[in-house]
C-alpha positions in Angstrom: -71.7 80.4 225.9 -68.5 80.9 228.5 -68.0 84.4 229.4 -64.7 85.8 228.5 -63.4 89.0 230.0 -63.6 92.1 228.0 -61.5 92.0 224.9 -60.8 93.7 221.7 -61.5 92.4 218.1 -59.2 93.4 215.3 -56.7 92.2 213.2 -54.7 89.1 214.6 -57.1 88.9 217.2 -59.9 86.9 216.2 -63.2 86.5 218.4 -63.1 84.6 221.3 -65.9 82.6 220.2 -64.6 81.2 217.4 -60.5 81.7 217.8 -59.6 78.1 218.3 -62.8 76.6 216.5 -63.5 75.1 212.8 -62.1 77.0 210.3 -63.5 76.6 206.8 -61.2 74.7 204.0 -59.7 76.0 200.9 -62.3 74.8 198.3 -60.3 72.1 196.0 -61.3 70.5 193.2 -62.0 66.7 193.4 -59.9 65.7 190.6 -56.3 64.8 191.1 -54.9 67.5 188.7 -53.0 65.1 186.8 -53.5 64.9 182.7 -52.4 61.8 182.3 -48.7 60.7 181.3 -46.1 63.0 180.0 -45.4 63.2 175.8 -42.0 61.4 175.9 -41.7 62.1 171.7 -42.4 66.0 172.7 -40.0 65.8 176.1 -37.2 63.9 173.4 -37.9 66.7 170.8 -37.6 69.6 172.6 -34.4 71.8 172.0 -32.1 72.2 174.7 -30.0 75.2 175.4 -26.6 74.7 175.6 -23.1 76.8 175.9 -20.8 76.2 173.0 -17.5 78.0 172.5 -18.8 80.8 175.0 -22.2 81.3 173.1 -25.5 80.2 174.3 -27.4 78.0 170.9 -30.2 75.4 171.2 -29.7 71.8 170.2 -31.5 69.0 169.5 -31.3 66.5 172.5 -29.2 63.8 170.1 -27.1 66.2 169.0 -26.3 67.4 172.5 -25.5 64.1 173.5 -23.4 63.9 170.7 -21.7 67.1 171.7 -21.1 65.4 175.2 -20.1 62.0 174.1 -17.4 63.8 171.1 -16.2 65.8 173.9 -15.4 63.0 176.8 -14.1 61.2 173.8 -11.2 64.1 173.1 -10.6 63.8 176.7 -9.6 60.4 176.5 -12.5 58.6 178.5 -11.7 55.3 176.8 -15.7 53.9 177.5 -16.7 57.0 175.7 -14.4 56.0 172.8 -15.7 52.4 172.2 -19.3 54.2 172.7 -18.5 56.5 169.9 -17.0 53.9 167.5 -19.6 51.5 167.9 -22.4 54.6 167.2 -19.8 55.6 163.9 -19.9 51.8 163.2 -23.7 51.7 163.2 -24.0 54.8 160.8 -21.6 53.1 158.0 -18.6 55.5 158.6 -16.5 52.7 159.6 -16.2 51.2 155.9 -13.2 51.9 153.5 -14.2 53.9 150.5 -14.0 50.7 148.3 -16.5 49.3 151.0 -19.1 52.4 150.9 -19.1 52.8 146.8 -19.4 48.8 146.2 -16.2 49.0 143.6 -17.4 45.5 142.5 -21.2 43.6 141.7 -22.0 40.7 140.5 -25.2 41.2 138.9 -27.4 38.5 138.1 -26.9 36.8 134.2 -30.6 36.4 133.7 -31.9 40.7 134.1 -31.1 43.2 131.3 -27.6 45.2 132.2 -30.1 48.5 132.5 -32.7 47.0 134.2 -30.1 45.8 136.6 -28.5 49.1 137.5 -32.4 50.6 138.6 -32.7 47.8 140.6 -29.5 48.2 142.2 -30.1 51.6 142.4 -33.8 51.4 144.0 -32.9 47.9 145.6 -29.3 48.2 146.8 -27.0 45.1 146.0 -27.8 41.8 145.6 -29.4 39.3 146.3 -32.4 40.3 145.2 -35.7 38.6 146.2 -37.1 36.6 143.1 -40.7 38.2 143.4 -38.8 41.8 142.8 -37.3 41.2 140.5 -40.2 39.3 138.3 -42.3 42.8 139.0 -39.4 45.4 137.6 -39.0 42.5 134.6 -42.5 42.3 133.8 -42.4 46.4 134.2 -39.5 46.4 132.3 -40.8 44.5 129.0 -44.1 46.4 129.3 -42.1 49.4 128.9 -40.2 47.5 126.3 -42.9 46.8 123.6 -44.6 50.0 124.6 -41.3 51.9 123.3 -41.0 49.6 120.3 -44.5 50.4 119.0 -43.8 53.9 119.3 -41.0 53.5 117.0 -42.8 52.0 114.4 -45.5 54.7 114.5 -43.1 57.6 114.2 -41.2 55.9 111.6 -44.4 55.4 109.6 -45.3 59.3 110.2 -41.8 59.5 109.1 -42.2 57.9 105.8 -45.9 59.5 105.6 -44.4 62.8 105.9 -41.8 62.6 103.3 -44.3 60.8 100.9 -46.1 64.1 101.1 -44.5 67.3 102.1 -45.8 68.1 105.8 
C-alpha cells in the first residue's frame, strides 16, 4: 500500500485507499421491466379530458375526434368536410326520409301478409334467403295449428259450460 500524506476522512472526502477504486453497483433486477405490449382496447377506451365551451368534461376518444373533425368542418377545411360526409354517409344519415322508412316493399306472394311483416321486421327488406324463410314458415304453421286446436278446445268448454251452468 502507497503512503499518502496525512489527510482527513469525512464527508466528500472519501479514503485515499479506495477514492478512485471499484465502487459497488446499484442492485437491478435481471428482468427487463417490461410487461409485455400495451391494451390498445383499454388505451382506445379511456376517457379523455377535454375543454368545451370554457368547461373542462371527459369524452370518449370517438367522440373527441368527432368534436375535432365537426369543428374543422365549421371552419371550412374542405378535407374535413368530405371526411365528415363520407362518416355521415356510412351511418345512414345521408338517405331521404322516403329512403330511411322504406315507403314501398315488395313482399314475396308465396309468405302470409303477417308472417311477412316479422320477417321484415326481424330480417330487414328483402330478399330474403330461402332457408329463413322455410324456418319462420314451418314456425309459423306450427304456431298455426297449435292456435287452432286451442280454439276448438275452448269452444267445446264453451259449449260444456253452457250445457251445464259453471
Amino acid at each position: 500500500m502507497p503512503d499518502y500524506p496525512p489527510y482527513e476522512v469525512g464527508y466528500g472526502r472519501p479514503p485515499k485507499a479506495t477514492q478512485f477504486g471499484q465502487r459497488a453497483q446499484p442492485q437491478r433486477s435481471s428482468g427487463s421491466g417490461k410487461a409485455g405490449p400495451p391494451d390498445l382496447a383499454a388505451i382506445l377506451d379511456r376517457p379523455i379530458a377535454a375543454k368545451i365551451d370554457g368547461k373542462r368534461t371527459f369524452l370518449h376518444p370517438q367522440e373527441a375526434v368527432l368534436n375535432g373533425l365537426f369543428r374543422r368542418v365549421i371552419n371550412g377545411e374542405v378535407r374535413a368536410i368530405q371526411q365528415f360526409l363520407k362518416l355521415c354517409d356510412s351511418a345512414g344519415l345521408l338517405q331521404s326520409q322516403a329512403a330511411a322508412l322504406g315507403s314501398v316493399v315488395h313482399l314475396p306472394d308465396d309468405v302470409p301478409w303477417e308472417l311477412a311483416c316479422y320477417i321484415l321486421q326481424r330480417e330487414g327488406p328483402p330478399p330474403w334467403d330461402p332457408s329463413v324463410v322455410a324456418s319462420y314458415l314451418t314456425e309459423y304453421e306450427a304456431d298455426l295449428t297449435l292456435l287452432k286446436r286451442l280454439e276448438k278446445e275452448v269452444r267445446a268448454k264453451e259449449r260444456a259450460c253452457t250445457k251445464h251452468v259453471c
